[in-house]
Backbone as ProteinMPNN parsed JSONL, in Angstrom:
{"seq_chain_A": "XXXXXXXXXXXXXXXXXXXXXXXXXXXXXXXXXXXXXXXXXXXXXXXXXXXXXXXXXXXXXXXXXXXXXXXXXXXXXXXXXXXXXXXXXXXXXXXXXXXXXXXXXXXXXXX", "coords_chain_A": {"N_chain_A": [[-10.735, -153.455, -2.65], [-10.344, -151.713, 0.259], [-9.81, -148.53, 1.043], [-8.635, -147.656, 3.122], [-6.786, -149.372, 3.852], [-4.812, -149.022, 2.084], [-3.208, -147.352, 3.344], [-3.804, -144.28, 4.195], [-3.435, -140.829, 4.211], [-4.302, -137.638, 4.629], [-4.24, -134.615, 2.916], [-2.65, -131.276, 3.235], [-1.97, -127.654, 2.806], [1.155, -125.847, 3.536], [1.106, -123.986, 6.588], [-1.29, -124.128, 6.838], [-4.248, -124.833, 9.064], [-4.729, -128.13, 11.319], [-6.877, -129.456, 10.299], [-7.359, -129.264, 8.457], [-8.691, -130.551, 5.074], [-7.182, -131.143, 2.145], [-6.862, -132.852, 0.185], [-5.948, -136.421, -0.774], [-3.85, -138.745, -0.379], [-2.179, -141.758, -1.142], [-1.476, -145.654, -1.093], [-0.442, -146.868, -4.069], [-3.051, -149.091, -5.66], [-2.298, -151.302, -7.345], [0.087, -151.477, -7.546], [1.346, -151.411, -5.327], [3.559, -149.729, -4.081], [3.879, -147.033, -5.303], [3.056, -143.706, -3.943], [-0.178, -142.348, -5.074], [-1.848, -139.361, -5.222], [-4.536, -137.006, -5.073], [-6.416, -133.721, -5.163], [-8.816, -132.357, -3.625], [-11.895, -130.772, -5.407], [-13.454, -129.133, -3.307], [-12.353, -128.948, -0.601], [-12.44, -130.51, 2.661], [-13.719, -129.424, 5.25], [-14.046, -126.592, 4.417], [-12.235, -124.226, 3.276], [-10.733, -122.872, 0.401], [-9.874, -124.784, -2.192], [-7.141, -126.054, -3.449], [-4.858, -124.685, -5.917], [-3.777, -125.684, -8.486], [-2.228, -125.186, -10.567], [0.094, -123.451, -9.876], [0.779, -125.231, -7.459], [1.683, -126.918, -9.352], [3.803, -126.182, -10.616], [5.575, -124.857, -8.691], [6.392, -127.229, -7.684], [7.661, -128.506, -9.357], [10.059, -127.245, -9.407], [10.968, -126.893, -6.692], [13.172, -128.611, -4.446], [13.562, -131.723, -2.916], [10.694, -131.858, -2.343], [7.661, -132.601, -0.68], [5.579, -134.148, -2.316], [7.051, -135.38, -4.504], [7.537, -137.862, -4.838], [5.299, -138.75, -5.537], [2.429, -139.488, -7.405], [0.575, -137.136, -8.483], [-2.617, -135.973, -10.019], [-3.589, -133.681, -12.543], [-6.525, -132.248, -12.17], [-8.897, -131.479, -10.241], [-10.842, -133.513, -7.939], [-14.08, -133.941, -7.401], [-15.46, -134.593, -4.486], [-16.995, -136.532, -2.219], [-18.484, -137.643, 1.276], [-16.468, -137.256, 4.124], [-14.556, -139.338, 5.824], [-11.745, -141.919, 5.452], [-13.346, -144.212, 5.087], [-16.16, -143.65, 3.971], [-15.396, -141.961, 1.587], [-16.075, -141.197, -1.608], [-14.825, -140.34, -4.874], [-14.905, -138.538, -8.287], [-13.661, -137.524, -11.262], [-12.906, -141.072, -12.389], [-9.276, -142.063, -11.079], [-6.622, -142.253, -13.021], [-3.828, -143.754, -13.248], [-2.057, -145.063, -14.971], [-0.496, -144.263, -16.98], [2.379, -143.793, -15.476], [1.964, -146.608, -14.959], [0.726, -147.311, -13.378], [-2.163, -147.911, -10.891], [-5.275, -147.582, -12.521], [-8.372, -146.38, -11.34], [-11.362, -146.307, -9.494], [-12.499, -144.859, -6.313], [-15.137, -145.718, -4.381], [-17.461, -144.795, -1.57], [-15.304, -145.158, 0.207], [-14.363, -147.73, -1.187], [-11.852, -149.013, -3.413], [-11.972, -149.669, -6.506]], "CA_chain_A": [[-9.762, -153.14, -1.628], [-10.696, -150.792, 1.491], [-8.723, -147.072, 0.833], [-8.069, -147.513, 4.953], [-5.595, -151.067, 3.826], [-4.191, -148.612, 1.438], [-2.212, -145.99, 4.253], [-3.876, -143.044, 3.247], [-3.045, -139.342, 4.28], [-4.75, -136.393, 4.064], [-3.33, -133.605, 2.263], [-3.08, -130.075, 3.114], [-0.663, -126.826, 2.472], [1.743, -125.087, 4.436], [0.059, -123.021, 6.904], [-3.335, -124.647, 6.924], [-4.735, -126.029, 10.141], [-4.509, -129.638, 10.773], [-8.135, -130.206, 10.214], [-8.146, -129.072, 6.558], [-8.216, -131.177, 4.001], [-7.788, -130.873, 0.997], [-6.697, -133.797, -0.854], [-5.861, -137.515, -0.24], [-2.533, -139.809, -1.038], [-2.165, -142.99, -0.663], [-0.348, -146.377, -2.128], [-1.365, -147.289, -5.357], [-3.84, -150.248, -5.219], [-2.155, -151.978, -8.311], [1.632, -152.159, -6.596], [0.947, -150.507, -3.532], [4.857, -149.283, -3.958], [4.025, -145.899, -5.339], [2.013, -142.988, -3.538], [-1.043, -141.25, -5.319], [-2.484, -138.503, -4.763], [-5.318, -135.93, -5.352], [-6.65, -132.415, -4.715], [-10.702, -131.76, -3.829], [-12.71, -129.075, -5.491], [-14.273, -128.9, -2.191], [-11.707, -129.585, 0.793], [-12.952, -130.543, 3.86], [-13.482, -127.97, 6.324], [-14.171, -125.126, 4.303], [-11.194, -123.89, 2.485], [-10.613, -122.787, -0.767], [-8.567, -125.549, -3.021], [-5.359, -125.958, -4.267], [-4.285, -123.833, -7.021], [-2.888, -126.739, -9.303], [-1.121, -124.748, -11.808], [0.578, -123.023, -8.767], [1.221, -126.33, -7.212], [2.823, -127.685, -10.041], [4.826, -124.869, -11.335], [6.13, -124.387, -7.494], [6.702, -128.629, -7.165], [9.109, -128.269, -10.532], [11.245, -126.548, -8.201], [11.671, -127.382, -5.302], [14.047, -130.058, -3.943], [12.778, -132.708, -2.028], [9.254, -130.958, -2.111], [6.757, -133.307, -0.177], [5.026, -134.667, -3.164], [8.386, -135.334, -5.315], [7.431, -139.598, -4.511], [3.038, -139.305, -5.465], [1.583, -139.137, -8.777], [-0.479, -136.017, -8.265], [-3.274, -135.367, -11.471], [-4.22, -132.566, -12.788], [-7.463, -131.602, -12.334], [-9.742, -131.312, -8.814], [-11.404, -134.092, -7.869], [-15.375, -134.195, -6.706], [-15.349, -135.452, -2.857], [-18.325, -136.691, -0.996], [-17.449, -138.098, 2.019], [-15.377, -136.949, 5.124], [-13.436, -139.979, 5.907], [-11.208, -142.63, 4.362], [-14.257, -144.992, 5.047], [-16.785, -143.477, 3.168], [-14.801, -140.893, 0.426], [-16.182, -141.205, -3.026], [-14.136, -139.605, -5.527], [-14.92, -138.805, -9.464], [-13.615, -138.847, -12.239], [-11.938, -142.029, -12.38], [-8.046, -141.616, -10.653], [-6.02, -142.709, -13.925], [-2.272, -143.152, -13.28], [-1.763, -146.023, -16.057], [0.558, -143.512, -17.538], [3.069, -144.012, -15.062], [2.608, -148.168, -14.574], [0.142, -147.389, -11.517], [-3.535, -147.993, -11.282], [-6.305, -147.142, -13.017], [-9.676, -147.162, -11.046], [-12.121, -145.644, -9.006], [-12.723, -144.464, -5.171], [-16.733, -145.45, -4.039], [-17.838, -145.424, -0.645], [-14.177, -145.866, 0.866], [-13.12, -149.145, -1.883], [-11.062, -148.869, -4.844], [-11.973, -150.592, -7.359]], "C_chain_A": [[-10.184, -151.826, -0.965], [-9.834, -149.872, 1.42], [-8.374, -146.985, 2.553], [-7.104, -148.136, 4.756], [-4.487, -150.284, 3.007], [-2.978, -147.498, 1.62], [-2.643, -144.945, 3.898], [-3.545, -141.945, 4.322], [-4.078, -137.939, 3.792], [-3.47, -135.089, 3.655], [-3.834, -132.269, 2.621], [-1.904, -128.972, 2.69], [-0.235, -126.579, 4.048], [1.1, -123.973, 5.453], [-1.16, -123.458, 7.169], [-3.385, -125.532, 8.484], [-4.653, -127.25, 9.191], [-5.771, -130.129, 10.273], [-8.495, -130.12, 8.832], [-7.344, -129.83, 5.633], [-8.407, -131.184, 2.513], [-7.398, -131.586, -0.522], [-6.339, -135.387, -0.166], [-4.333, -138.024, -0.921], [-2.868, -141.321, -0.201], [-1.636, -144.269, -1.773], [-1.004, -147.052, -3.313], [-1.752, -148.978, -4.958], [-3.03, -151.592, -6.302], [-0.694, -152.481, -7.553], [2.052, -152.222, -5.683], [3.122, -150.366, -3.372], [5.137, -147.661, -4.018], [3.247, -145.248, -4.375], [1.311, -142.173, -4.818], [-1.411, -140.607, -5.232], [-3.415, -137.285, -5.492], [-5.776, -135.438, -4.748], [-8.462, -132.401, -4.545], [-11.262, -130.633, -4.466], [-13.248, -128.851, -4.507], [-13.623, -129.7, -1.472], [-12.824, -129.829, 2.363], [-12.498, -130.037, 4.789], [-13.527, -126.757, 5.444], [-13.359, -124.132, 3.38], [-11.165, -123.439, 1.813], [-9.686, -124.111, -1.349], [-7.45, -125.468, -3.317], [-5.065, -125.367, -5.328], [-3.374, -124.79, -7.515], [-1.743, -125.961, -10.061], [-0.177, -124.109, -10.455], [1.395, -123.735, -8.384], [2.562, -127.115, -7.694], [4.05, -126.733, -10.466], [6.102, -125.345, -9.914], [6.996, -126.241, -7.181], [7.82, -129.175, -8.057], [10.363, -128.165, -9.973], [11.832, -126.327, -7.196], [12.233, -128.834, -5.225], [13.453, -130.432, -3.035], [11.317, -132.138, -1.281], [8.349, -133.098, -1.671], [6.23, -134.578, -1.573], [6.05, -135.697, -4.734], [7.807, -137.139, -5.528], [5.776, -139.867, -4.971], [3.214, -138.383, -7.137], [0.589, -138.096, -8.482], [-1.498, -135.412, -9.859], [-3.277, -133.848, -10.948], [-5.029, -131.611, -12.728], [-8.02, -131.985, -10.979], [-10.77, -132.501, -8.905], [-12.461, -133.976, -7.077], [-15.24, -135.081, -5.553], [-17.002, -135.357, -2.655], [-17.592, -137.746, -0.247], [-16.848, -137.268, 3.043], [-14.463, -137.951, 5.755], [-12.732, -140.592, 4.858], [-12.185, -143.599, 4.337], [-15.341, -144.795, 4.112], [-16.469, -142.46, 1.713], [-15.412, -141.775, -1.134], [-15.344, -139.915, -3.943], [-14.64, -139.819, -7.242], [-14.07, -136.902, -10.125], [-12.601, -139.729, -11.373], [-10.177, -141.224, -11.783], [-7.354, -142.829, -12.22], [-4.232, -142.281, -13.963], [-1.424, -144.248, -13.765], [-0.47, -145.539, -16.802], [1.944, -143.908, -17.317], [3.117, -145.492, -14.083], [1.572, -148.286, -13.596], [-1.665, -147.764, -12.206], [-4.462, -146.968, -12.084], [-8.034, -147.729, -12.466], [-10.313, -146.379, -10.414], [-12.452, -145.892, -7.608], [-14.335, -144.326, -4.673], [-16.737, -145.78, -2.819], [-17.077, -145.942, 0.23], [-13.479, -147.086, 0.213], [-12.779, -148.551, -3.441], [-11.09, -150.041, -5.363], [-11.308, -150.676, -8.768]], "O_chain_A": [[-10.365, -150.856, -1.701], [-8.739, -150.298, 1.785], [-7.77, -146.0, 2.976], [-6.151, -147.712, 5.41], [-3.328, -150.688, 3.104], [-2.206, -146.976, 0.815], [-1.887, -144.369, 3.116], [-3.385, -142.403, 5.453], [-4.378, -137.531, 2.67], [-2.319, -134.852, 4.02], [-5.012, -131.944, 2.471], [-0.876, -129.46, 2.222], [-0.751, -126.839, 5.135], [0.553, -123.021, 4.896], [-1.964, -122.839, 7.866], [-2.755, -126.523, 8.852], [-4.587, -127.553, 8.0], [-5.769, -131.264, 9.797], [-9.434, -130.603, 8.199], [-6.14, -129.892, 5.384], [-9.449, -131.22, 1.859], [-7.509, -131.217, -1.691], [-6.497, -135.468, 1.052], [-3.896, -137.541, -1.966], [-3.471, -141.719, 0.795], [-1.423, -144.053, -2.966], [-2.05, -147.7, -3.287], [-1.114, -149.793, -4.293], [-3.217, -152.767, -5.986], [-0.471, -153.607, -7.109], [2.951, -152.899, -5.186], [3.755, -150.988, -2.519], [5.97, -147.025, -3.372], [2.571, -146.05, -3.73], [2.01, -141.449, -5.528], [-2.292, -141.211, -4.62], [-2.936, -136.686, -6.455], [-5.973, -135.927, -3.636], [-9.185, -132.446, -5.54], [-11.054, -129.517, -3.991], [-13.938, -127.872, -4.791], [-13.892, -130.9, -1.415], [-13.786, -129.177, 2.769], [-11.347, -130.033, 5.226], [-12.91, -125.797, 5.906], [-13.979, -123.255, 2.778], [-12.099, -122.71, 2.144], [-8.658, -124.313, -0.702], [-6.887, -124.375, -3.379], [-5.047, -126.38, -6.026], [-2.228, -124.807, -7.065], [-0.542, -126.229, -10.044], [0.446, -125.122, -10.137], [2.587, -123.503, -8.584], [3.594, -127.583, -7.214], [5.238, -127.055, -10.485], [7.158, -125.955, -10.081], [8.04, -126.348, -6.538], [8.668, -130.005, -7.731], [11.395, -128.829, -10.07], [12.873, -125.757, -6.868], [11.848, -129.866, -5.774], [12.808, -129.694, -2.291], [11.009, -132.045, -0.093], [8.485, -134.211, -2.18], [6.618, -135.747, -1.579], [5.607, -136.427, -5.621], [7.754, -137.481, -6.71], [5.163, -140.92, -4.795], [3.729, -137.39, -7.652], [-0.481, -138.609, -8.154], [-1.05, -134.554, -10.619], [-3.125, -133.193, -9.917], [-4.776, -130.442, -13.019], [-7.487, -133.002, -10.536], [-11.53, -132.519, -9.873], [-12.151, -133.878, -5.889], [-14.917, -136.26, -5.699], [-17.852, -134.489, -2.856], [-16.654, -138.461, -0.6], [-16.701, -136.159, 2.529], [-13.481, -137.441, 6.293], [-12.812, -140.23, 3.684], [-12.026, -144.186, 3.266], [-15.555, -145.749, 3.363], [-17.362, -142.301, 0.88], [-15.033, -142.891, -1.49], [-15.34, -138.733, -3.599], [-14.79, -140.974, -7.641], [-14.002, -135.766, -9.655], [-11.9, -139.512, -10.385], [-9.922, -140.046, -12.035], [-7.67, -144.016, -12.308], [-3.601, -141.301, -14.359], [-0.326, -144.492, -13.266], [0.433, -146.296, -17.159], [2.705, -144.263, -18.216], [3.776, -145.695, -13.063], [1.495, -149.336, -12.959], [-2.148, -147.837, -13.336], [-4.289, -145.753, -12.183], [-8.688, -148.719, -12.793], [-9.877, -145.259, -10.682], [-12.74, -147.067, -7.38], [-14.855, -143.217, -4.545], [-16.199, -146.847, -2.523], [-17.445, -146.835, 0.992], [-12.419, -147.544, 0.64], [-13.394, -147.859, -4.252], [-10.562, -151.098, -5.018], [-11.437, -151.691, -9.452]]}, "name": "protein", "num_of_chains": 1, "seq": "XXXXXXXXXXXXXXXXXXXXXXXXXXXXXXXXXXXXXXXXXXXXXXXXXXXXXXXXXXXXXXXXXXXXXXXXXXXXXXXXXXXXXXXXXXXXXXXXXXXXXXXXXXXXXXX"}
């Protein structure tokens, strides 16, 4: 399945030009009901990353914070890639936890 069929989104913060990205969401491939989402160690355009622990601490607490509806991991995911057509992503996106897929982002398909 093609991560374009999947609605995806780029992700950025508050403040950030529109051109920076620095993570992806999109509907899980398994129910396509939830949203997923992850952070780049290397956003596109330049950036610095997301400060996860930050993130999450700050996403605890806020009401109806953006992300409140997406499985967001833990840890920074390796991008190559600049679109949703060609994005490879590792490791594996594992969100089995919570009922959702478990699989991997090559070359724009989730497999």
């Amino acid at each position: 399945m093609r991560l374009s069929t999947l609605d995806p989104h780029w992700v950025n913060e508050d403040g950030d030009h529109d051109t920076v990205k620095k993570g992806v969401t999109f509907l899980c491939p398994h129910c396509q009901q939830r949203r997923l989402g992850v952070f780049f160690d290397a956003p596109i355009c330049g950036s610095p990353p997301v400060d996860l622990v930050a993130f999450n601490r700050d996403r605890l607490r806020a009401d109806g914070h953006p992300f409140d509806d997406i499985h967001v991991g833990r840890i920074l995911w390796h991008r190559v890639g600049e679109t949703f057509e060609d994005l490879t992503l590792t490791p594996s996106i594992d969100a089995s936890a919570f009922g959702c897929w478990h699989g991997n982002i090559t070359a724009g398909e989730a497999t």
